[in-house]
Backbone as JSON Lines, residues from 0, in Angstrom:
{"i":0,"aa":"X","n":[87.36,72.31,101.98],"ca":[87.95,72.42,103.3],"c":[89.46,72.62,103.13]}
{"i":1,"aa":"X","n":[89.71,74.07,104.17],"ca":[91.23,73.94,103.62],"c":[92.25,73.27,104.8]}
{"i":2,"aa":"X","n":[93.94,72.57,104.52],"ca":[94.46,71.76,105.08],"c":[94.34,72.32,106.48]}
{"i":3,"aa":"X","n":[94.15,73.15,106.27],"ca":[93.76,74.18,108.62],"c":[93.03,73.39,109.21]}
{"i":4,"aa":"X","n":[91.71,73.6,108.29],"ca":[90.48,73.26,108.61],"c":[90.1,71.74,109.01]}
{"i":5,"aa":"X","n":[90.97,70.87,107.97],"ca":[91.32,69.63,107.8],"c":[92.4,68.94,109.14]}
{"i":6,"aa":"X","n":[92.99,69.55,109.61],"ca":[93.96,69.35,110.31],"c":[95.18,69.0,110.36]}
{"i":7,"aa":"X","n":[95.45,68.86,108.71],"ca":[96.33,68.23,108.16],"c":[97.5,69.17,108.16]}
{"i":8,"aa":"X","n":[97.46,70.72,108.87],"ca":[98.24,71.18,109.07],"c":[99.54,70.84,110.31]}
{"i":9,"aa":"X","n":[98.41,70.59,111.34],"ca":[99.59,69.61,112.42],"c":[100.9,69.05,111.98]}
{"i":10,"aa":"X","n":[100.82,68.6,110.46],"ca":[102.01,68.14,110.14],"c":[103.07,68.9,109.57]}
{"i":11,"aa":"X","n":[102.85,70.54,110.1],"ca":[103.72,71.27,109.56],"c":[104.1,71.65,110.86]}
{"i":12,"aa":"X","n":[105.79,72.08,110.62],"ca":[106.49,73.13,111.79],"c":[105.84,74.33,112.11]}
{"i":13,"aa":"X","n":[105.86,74.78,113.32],"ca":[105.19,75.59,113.66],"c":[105.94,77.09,113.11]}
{"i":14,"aa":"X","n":[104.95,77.68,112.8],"ca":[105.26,78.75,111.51],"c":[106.49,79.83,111.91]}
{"i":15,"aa":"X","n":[106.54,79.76,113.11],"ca":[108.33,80.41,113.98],"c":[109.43,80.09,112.97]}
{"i":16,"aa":"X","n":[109.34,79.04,112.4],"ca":[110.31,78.16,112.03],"c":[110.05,78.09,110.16]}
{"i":17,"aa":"X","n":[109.13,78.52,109.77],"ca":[108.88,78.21,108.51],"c":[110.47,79.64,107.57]}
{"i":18,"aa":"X","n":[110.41,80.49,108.22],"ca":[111.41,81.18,107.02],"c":[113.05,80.52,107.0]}
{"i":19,"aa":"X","n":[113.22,80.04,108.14],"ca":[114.55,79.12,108.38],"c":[114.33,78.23,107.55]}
{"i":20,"aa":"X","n":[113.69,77.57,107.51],"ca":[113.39,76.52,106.57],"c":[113.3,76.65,105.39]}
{"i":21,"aa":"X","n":[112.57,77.77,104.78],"ca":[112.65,78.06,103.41],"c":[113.89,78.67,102.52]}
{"i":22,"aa":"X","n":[114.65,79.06,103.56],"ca":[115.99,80.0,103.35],"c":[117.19,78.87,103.3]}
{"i":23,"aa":"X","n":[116.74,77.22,104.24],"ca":[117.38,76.64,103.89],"c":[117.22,75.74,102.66]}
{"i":24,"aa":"X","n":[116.34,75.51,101.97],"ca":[115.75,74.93,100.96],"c":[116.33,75.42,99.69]}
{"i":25,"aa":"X","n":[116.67,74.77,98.58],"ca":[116.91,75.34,97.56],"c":[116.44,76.49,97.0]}
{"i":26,"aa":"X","n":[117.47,77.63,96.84],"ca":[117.49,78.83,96.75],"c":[117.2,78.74,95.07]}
{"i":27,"aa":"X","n":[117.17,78.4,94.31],"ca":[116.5,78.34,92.88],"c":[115.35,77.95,92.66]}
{"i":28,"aa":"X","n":[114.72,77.01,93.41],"ca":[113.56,76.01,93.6],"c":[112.52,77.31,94.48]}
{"i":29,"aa":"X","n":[112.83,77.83,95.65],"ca":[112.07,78.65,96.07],"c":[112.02,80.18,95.5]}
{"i":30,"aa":"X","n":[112.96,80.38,94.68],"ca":[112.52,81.83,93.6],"c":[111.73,81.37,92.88]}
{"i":31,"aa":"X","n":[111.78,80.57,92.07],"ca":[110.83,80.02,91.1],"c":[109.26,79.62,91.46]}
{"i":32,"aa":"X","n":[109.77,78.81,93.29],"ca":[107.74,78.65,92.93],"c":[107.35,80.12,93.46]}
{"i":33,"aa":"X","n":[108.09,80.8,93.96],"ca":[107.59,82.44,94.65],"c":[107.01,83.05,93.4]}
{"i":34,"aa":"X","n":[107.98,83.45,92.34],"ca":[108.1,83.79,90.51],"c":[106.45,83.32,89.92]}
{"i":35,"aa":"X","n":[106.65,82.13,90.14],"ca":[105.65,80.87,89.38],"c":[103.81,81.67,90.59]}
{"i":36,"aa":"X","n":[103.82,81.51,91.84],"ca":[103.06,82.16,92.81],"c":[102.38,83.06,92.37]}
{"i":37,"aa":"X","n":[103.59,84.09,92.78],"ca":[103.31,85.38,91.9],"c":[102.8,86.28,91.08]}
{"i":38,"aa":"X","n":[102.83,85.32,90.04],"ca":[102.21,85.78,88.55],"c":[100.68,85.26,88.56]}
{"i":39,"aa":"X","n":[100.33,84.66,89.49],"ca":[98.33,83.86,89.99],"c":[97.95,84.62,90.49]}
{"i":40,"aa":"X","n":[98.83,85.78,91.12],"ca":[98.05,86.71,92.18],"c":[98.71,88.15,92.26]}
{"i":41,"aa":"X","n":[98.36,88.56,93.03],"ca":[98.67,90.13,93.36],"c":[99.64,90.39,94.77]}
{"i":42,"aa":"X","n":[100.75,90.81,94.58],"ca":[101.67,90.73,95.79],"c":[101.74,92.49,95.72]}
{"i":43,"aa":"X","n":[101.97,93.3,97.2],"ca":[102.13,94.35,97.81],"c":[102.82,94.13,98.83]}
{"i":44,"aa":"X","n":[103.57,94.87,98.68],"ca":[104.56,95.26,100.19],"c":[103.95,95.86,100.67]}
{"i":45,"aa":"X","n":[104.06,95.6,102.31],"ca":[103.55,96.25,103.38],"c":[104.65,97.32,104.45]}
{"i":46,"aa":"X","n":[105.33,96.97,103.12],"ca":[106.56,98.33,103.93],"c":[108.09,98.23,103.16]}
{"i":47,"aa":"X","n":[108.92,98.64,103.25],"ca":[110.11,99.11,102.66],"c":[110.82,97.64,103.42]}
{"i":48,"aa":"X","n":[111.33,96.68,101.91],"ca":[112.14,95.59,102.37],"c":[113.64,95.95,103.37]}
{"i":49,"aa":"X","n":[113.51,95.72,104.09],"ca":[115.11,96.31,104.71],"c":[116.56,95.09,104.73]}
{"i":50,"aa":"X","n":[117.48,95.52,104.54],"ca":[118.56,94.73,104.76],"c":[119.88,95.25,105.63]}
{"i":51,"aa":"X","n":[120.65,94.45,106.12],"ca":[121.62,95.31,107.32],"c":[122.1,94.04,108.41]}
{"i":52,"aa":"X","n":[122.96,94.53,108.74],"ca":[123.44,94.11,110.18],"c":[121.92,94.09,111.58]}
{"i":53,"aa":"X","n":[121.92,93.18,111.94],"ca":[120.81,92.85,113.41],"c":[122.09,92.13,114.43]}
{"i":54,"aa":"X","n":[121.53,92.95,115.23],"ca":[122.49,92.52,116.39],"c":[122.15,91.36,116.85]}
{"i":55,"aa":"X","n":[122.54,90.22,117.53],"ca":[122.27,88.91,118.12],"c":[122.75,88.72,119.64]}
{"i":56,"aa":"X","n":[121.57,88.86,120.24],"ca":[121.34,88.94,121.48],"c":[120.9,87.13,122.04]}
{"i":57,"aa":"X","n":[121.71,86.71,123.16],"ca":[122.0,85.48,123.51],"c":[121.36,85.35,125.28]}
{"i":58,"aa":"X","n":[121.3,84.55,125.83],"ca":[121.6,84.36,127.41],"c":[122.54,83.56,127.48]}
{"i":59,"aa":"X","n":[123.35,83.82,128.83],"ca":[124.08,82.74,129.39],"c":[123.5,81.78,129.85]}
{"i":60,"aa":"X","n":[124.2,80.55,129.17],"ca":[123.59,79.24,129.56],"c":[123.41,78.86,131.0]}
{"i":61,"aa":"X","n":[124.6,79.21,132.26],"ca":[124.54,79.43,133.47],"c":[123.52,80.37,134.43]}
{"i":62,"aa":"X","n":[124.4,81.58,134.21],"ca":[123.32,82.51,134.72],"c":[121.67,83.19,134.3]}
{"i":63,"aa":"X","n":[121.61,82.82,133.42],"ca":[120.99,83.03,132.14],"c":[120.95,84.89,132.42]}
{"i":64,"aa":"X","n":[122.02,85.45,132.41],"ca":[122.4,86.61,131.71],"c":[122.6,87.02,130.48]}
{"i":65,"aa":"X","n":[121.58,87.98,129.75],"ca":[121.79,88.21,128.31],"c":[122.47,88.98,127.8]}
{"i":66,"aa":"X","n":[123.14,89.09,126.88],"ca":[124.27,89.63,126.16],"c":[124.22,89.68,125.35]}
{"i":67,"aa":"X","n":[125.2,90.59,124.42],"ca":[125.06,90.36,122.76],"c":[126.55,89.94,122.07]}
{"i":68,"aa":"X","n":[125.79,88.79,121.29],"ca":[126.99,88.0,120.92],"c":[127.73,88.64,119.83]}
{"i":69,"aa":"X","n":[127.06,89.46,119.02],"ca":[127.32,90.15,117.68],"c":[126.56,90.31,116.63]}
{"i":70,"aa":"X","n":[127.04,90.68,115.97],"ca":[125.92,91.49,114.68],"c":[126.17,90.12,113.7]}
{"i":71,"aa":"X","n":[124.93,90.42,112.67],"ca":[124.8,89.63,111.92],"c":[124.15,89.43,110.16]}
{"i":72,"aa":"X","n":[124.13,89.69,109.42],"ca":[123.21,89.95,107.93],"c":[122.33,89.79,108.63]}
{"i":73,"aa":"X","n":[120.99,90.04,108.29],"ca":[119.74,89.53,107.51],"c":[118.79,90.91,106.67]}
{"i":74,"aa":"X","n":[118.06,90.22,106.35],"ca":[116.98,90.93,105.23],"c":[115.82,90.77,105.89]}
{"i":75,"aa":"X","n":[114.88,91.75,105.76],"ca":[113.28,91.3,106.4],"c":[112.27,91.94,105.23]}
{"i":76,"aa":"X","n":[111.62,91.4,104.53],"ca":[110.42,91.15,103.88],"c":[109.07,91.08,104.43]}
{"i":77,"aa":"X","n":[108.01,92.44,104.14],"ca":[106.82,91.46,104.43],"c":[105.92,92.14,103.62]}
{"i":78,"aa":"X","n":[104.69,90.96,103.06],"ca":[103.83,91.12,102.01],"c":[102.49,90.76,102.2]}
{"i":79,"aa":"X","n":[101.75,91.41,101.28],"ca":[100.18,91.03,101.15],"c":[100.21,90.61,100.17]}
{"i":80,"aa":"X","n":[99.0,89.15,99.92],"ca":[99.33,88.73,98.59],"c":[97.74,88.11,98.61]}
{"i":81,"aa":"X","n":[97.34,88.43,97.28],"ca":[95.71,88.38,96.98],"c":[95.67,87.16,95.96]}
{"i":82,"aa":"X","n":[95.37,86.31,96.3],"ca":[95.44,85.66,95.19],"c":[94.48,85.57,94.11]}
{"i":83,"aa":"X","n":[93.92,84.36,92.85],"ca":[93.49,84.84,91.69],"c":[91.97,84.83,92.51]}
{"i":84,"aa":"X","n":[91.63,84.15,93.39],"ca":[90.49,83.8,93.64],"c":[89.92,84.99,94.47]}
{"i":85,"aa":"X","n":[90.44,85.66,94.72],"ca":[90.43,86.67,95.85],"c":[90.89,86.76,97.11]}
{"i":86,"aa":"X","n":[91.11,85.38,97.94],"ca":[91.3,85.58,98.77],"c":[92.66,86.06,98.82]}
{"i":87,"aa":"X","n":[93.0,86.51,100.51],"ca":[94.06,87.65,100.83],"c":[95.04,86.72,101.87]}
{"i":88,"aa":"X","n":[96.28,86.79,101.86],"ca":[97.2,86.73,103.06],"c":[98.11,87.62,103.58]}
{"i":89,"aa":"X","n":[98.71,87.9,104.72],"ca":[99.96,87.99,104.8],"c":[100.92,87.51,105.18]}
{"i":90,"aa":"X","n":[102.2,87.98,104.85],"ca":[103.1,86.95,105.51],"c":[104.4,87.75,105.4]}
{"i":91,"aa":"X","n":[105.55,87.53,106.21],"ca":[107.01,88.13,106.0],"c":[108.12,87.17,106.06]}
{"i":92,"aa":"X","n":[109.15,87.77,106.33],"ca":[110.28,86.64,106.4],"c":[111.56,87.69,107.16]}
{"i":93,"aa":"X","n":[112.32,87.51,107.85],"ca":[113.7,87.32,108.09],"c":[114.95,86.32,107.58]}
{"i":94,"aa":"X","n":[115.57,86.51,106.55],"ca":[116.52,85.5,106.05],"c":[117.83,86.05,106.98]}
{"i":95,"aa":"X","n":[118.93,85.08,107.41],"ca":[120.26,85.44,107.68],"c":[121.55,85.19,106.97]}
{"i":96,"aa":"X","n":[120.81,86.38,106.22],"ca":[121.74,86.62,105.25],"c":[121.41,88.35,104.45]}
{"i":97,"aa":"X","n":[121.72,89.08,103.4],"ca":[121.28,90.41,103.09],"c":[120.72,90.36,102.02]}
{"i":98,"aa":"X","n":[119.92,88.85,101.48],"ca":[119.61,88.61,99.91],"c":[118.26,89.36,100.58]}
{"i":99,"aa":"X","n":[117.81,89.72,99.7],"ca":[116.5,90.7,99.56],"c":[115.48,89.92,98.46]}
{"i":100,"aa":"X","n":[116.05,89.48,98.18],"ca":[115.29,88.38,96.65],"c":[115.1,87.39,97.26]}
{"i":101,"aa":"X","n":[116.0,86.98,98.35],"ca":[115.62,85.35,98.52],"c":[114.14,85.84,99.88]}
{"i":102,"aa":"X","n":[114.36,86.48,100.62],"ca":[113.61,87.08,101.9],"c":[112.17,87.38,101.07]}
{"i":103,"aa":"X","n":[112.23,88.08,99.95],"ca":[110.94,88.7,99.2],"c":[109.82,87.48,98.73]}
{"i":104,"aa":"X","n":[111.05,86.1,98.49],"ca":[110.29,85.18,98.24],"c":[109.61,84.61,99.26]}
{"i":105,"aa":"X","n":[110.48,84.27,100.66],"ca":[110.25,83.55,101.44],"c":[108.91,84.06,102.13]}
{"i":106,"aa":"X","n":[108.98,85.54,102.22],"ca":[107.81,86.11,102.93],"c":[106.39,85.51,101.9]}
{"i":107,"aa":"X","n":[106.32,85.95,100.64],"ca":[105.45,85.5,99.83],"c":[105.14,83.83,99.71]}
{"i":108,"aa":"X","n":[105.81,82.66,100.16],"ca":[105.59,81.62,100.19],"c":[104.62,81.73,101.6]}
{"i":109,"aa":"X","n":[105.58,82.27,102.88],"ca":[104.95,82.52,103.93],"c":[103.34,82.28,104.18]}
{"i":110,"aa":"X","n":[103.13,83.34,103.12],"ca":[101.88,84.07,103.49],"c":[100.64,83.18,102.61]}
{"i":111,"aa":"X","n":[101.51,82.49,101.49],"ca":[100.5,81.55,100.98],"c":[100.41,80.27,101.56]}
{"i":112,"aa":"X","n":[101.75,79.57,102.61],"ca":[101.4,78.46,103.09],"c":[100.41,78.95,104.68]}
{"i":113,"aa":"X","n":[100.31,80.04,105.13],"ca":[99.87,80.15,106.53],"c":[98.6,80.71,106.16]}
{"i":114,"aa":"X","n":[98.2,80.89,105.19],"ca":[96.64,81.28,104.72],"c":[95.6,80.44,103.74]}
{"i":115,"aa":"X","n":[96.82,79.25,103.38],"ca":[96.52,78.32,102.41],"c":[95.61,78.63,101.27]}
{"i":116,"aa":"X","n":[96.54,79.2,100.79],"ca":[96.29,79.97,99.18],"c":[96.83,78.87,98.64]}
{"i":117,"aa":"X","n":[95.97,78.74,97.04],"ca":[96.43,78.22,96.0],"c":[98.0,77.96,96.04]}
{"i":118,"aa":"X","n":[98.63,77.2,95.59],"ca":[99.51,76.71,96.05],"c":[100.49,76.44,97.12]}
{"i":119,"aa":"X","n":[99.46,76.39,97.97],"ca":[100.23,75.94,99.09],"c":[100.94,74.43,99.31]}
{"i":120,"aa":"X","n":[100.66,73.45,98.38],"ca":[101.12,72.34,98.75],"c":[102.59,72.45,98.25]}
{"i":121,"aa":"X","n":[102.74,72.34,97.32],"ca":[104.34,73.37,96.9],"c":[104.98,74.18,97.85]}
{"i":122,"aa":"X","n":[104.49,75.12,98.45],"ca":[105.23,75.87,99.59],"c":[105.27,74.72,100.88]}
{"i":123,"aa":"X","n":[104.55,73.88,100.82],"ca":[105.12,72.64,101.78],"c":[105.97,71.89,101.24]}
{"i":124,"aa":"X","n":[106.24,71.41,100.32],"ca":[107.28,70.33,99.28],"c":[108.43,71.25,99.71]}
{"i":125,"aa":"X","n":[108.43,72.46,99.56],"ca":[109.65,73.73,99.88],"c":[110.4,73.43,101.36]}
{"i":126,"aa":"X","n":[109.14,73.39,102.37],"ca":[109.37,73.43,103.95],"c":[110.04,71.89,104.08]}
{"i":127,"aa":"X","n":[109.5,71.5,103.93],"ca":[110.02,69.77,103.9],"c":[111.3,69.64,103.6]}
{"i":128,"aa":"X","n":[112.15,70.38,102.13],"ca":[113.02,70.0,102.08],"c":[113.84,70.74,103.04]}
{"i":129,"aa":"X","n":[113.73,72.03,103.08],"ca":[114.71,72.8,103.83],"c":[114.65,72.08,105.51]}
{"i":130,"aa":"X","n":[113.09,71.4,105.92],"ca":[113.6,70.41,106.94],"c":[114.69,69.6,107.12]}
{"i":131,"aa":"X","n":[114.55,69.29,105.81],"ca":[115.79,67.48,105.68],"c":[117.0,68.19,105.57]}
{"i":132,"aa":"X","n":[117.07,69.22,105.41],"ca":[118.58,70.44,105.31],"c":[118.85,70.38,106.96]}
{"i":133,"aa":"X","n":[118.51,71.15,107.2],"ca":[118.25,71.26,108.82],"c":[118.83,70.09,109.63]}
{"i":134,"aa":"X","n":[117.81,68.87,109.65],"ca":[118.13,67.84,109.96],"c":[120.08,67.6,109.67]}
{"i":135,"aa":"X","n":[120.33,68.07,108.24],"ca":[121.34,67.53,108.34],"c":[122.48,68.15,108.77]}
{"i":136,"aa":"X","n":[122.42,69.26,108.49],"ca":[122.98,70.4,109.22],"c":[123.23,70.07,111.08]}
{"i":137,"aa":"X","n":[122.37,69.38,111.38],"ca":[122.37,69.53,112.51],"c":[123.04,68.61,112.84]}
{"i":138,"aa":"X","n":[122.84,67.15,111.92],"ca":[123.95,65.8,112.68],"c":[124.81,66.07,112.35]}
{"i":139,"aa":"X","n":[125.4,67.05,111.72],"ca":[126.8,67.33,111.3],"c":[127.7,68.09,112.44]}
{"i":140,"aa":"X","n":[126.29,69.29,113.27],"ca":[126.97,69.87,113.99],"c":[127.29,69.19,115.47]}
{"i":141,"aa":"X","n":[126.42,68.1,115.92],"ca":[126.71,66.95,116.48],"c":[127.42,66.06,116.45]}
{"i":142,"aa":"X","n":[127.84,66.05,115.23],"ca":[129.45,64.7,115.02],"c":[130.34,65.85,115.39]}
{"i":143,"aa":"X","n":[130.3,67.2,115.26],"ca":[131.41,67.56,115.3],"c":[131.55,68.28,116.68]}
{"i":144,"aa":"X","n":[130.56,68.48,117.39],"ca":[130.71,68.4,119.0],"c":[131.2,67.08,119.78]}
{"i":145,"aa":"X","n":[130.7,65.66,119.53],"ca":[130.79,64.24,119.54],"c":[132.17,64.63,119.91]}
{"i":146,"aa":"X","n":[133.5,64.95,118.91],"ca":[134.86,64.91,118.73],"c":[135.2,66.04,119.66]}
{"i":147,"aa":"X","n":[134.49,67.15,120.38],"ca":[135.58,67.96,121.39],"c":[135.11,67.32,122.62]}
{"i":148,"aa":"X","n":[134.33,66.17,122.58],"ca":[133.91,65.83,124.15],"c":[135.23,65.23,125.11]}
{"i":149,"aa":"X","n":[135.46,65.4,126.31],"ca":[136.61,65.26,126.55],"c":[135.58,64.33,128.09]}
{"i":150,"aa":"X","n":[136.28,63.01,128.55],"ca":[136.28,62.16,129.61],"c":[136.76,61.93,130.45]}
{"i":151,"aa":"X","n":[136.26,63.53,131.59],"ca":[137.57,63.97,132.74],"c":[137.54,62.83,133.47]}
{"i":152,"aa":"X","n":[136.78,61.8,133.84],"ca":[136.75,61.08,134.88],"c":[138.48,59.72,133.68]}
{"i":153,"aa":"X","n":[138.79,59.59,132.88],"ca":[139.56,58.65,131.95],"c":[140.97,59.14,132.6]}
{"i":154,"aa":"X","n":[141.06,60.99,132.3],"ca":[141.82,61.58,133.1],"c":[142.18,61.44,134.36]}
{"i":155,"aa":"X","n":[141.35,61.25,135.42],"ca":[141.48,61.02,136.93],"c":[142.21,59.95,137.12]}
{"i":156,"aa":"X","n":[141.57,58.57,136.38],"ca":[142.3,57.4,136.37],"c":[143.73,57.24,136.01]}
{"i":157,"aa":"X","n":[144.27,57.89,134.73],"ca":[145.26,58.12,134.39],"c":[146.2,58.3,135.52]}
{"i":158,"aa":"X","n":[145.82,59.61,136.24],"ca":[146.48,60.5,137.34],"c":[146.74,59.33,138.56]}
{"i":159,"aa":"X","n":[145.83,58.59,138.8],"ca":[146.1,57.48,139.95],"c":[146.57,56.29,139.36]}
{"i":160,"aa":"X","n":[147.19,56.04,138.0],"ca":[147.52,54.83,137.88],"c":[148.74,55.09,138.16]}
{"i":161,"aa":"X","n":[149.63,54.13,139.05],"ca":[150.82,54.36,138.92],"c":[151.75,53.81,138.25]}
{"i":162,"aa":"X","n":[151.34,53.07,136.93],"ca":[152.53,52.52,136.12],"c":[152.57,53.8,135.23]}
């Protein structure tokens, strides 16, 4: 029974989110198990890896009018990958950034954790960490919003105290 089938997938991010994650994860650690993957099975591109500027298209938080905020790297990858046993996946990736090596991997982890090919528990040990990246990334970007918060009502008081 595989972890799908099992249910034991529930405990993964929903797969939107899996190449962010892998792109944040150690970039030596995820060539290697891609490398290590790889060589168990049979990988094909399903099209010409591309790299370049993607424009980044936003809404306004108010109006929710969309706009484009600006261009940006990334790389997009996507692969078929057969593994020794036969069975088949696919999978791709978007990295933001123009590595083509790191994207080539990520798609190929992709496609073995969302089809649960032979090593997939490894391509979760991968997701996990680039979670705890994330995570931290993120209280960081929160302490450092925390510090521009400004307490107009502290201001008002100020304005009416009259000493």
């Amino acid at each position: 029974m595989s972890r799908f089938e099992s249910g034991a997938a529930s405990d993964l991010p929903p797969r939107g989110v899996w190449g962010r994650l892998l792109a944040l994860a150690d970039r030596a650690q995820v060539l290697a198990t891609a490398e290590a993957l790889a060589a168990e099975g049979t990988i094909e591109l399903l099209g010409p890896p591309e790299s370049g500027l993607v424009l980044l298209a936003v809404r306004d938080g108010v109006a929710g009018t969309p706009f484009h905020l600006g261009e940006m790297p990334a790389a997009r990858v996507a692969v078929s990958v057969r593994s020794a046993d036969g069975r088949r996946g696919e999978g791709g990736a978007i990295v933001p950034s123009e590595d083509l090596e790191l994207a080539h991997a990520v798609a190929l982890l992709d496609a073995v954790l969302a089809h649960d090919l032979p090593g997939s528990e490894r391509v979760a040990a991968l997701l996990a960490q680039g979670a705890e990246r994330a995570a931290e990334i993120e209280r960081r970007r929160a302490l450092l919003l925390a510090r521009t918060r400004v307490d107009f009502q502290a201001f008002g008081e100020l304005a009416r105290d009259p000493a």
